[in-house]
VMD Tcl script that draws the C-alpha trace (Angstrom):
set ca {
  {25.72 -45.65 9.11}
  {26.08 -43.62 11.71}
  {25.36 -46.14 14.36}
  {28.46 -48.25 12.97}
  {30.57 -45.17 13.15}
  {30.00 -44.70 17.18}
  {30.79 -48.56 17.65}
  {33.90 -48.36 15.55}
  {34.52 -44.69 17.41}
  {34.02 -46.86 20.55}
  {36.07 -49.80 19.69}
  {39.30 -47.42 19.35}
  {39.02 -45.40 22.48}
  {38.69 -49.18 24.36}
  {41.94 -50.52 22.53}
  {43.61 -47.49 23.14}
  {43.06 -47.82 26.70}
  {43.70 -51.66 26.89}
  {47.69 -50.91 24.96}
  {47.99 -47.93 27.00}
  {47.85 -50.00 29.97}
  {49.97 -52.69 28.35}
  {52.43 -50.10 27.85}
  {52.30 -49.01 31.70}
  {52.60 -52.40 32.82}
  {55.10 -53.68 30.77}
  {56.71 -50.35 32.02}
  {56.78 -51.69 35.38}
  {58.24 -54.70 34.54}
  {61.12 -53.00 32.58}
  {62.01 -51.27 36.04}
  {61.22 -54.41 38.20}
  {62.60 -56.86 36.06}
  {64.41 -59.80 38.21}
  {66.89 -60.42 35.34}
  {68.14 -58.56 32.28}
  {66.44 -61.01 29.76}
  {63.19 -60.34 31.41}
  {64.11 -56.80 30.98}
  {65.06 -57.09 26.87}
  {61.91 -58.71 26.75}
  {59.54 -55.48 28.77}
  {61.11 -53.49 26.30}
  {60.84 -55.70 22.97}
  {56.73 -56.22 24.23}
  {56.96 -51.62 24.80}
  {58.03 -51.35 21.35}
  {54.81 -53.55 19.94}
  {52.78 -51.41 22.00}
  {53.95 -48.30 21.21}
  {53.44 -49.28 17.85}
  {49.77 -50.51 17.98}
  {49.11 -47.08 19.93}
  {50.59 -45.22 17.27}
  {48.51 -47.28 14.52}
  {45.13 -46.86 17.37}
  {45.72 -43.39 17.12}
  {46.33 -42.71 13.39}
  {43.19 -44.39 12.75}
  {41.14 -42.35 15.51}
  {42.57 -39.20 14.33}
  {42.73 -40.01 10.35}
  {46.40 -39.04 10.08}
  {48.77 -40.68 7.50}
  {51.55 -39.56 8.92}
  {51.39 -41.68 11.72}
  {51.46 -45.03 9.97}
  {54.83 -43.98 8.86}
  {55.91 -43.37 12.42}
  {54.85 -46.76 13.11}
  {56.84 -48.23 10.34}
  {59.72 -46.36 12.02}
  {59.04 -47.41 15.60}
  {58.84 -51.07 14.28}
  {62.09 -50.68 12.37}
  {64.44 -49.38 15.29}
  {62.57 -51.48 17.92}
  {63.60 -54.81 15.89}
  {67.20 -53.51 15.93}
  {67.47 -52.61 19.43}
  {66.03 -56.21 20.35}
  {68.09 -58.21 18.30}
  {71.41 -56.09 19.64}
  {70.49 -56.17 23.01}
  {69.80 -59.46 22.67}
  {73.25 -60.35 20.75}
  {74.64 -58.45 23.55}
  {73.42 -60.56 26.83}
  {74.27 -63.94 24.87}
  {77.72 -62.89 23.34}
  {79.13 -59.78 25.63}
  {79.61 -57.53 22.32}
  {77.61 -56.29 19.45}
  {80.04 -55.74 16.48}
  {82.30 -59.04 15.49}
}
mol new
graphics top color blue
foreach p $ca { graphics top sphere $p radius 0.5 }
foreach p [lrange $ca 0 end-1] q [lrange $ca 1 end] { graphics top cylinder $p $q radius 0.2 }
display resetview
């Protein structure tokens, strides 16, 4: 039992690393991007991983609470996407 509960312990703290760097590289191309679409698209990718560290992290440190932040994070980074996106293909957000 205990064995299974240092791989799973072990497990987390590698996929916390791995979307931490995800996050720092998609960071980079946020700030490097070429183009703005390529820039919608570093952040859209930021959100997800923001979101799986949130869900990494609830789960390493047994907090509830944090699932609900996720839910939240997932929420507003869907509408940011699909009005930045509306922006760069139509010029405005509201009709």
């Amino acid at each position: 039992m205990s064995a299974s509960l240092n791989l799973l312990g072990w497990a987390l703290d590698f996929a916390t690393i791995a979307v931490g760097l995800a996050l720092v590289l998609c960071g980079w191309r946020l700030l490097r991007g070429p183009q703005a679409p390529d820039r919608v698209l570093a952040l859209d990718t930021m959100y997800i991983n923001a979101l799986a560290l949130v869900i990494l992290l609830g789960m390493r440190w047994q907090m509830d609470l944090l699932f609900e932040a996720a839910l939240i994070i997932a929420l507003l980074g869907f509408a940011s996407t699909v009005a930045l996106a509306r922006y760069l293909s139509r010029g405005d957000v509201m009709e």
